[in-house]
N, C-alpha and C positions, 0 to 999 in steps of 0.2 A: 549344782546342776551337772549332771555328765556333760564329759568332753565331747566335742565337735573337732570336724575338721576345718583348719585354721582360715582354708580358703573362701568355707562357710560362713564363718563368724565374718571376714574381714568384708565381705559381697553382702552379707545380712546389716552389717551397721557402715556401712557408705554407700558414696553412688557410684562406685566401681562394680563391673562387673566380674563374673565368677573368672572369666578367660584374665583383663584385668591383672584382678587378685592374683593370681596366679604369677603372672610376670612380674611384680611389684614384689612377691616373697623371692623370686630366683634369682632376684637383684640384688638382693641383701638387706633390704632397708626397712624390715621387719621383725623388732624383738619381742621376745616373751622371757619377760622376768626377767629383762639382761641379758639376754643369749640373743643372738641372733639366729633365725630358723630362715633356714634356705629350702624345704619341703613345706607346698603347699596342702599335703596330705597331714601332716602333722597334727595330734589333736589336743586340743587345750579345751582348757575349764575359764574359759572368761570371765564367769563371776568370780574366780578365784585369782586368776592370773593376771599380769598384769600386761598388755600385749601394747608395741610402741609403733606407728607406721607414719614413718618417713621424719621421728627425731618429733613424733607428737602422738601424746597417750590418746589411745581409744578408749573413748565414753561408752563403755560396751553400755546397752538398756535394752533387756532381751524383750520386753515389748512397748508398744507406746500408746499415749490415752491421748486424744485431743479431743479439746470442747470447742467446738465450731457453734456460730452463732447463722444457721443455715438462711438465707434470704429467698424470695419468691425466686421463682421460674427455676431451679435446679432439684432435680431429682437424688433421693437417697436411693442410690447403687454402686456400683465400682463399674459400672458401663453403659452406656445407651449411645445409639447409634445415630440420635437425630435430637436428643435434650442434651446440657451441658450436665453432670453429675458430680455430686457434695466433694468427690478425691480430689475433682478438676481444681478445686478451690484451694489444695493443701499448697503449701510453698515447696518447692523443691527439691529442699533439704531429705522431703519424707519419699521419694520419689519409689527409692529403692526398698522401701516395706509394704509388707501385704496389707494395708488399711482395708478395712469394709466401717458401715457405718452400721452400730449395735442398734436394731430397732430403725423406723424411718418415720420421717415425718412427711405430710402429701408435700405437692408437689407447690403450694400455695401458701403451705405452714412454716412461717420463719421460728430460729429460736434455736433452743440449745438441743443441737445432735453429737451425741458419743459415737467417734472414730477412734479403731483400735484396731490392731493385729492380734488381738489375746483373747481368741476365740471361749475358752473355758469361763474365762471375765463376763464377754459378753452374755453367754449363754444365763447366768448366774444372773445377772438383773435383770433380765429379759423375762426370764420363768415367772410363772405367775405362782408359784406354790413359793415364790418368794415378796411377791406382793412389794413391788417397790414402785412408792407414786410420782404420778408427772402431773406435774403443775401447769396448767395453760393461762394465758389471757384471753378471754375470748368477748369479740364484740357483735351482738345480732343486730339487727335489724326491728325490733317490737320491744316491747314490755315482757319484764321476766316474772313470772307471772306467783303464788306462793303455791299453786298446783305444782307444779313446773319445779321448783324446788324441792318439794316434799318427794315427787318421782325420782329426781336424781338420788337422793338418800336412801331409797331405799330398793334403787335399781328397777331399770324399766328395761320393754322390750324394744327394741329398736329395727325389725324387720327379721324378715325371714323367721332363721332360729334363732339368732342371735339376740341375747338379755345381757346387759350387760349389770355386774356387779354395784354393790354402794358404792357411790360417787359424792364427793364432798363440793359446795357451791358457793359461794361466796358473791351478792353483788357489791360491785364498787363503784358505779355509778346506774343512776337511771334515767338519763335522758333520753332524747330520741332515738339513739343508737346504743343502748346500757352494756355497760363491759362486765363482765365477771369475772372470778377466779376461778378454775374446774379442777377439780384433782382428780384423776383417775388412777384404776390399780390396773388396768389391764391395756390391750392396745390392739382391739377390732377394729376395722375397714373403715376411715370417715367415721370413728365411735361419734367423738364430742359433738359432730354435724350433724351427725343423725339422731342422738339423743337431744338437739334441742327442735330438726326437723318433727319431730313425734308433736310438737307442738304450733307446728306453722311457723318455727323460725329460721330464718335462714342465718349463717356464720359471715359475717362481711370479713372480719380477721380473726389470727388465729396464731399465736406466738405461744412455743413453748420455754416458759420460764425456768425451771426448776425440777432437776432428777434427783428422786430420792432426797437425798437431805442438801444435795447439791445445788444452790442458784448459779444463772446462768450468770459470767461474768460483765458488769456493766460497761467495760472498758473496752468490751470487743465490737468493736463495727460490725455491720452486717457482711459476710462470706469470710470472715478472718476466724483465726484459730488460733487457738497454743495448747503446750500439753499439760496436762494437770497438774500439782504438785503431789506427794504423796499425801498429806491432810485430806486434799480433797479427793482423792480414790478412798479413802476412808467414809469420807463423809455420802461419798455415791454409795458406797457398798451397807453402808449402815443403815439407810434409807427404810424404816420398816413401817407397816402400816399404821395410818393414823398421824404421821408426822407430815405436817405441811411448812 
């Protein structure tokens, strides 16, 4: 990676800020390679270098992945002025990085949402000329009907302009309130509620399981998080149609 300056790097990967940073290098108590550097202007290759603050290595990680397990009533944004939002939820540690949430789930939809700083990343599973499918559970309200499925396969219109693509369905129960599995390729406005609205049902729940080849981790509580391991940024990014 090209070199940055040092003051950058050191405000980019803690919760010091850039002013901070600055008095922390003119103290002495930051090396690179061995050397001590007393210039916060100074520029290094962190992936390459090896940089020490305060007699302990930095974990340099020029961006971060978190799979949060998103729960009712918190909105996917980096702000709202009157909701609580999905960043409020990160731990602390993440305080000092630019997080947005890749794609969003409504404001009702629990389940697995990708936070990141690595905007090209997000951009890349998000594109639909890359067709990478999400996995829902979804429970109505009625009887799922074999119309109703045959529509989903081979895409229906859902209002306005908007059609939405083949969609793969799955029921997993049928009782009073029958659950399914949805996969979708794309991610239009309330798509999965209004593609089963097309048929007078209404969604009671709605939990996103599964990105791309990615399931969402069983271990995480609802509004907890952690960051991926490299397998599975693999496994998200691989994700290609027709894989459930």
């Amino acid at each position: 990676m090209a070199k940055e300056r040092l003051d950058k790097i050191l405000a980019a990967q803690t919760a010091f800020s850039r002013k901070e940073v600055k008095e922390l290098v003119r103290r002495g108590i930051v090396q690179v390679d061995g050397r001590k550097v007393l210039s916060p202007e100074e520029k290094v290759d962190a992936a390459c270098q090896k940089i020490v603050l305060d007699g302990k290595p930095l974990g340099y990680k020029k961006f971060v992945y978190l799979m949060l397990n998103k729960p009712q009533g918190v909105v996917s944004a980096t702000r709202d002025r009157e909701t609580k939002t999905v960043l409020d939820l990160v731990p602390e540690q993440y305080s000092h990085r630019e997080l947005f949430p890749a794609g969003r789930l409504d404001k009702d939809t629990v389940g697995f949402l990708l936070l990141t700083d690595d905007g090209n990343f997000a951009h890349d599973i998000l594109s639909p000329r890359h067709h990478i499918p999400k996995t829902y559970l979804a429970t109505v309200d009625g009887p799922i009907t074999q119309e109703l499925m045959e529509a989903f396969h081979q895409g229906l219109p859902i209002g306005g302009e908007d059609r939405c693509s083949p969609a793969e369905i799955t029921v997993l129960n049928d009782g009073e309130h029958p659950t399914a599995e949805v996969v979708i390729y794309e991610g239009m406005y309330h798509q999965i509620k209004r593609m089963f609205q097309r048929f007078g049902l209404t969604v009671l729940t709605l939990k996103r399981i599964k990105m791309g080849g990615l399931k969402l981790d069983p271990a995480l509580s609802l509004g907890e998080c952690r960051e991926l391991t490299p397998e599975e940024l693999l496994q998200l990014k691989n994700g290609s149609k027709g894989t459930v």
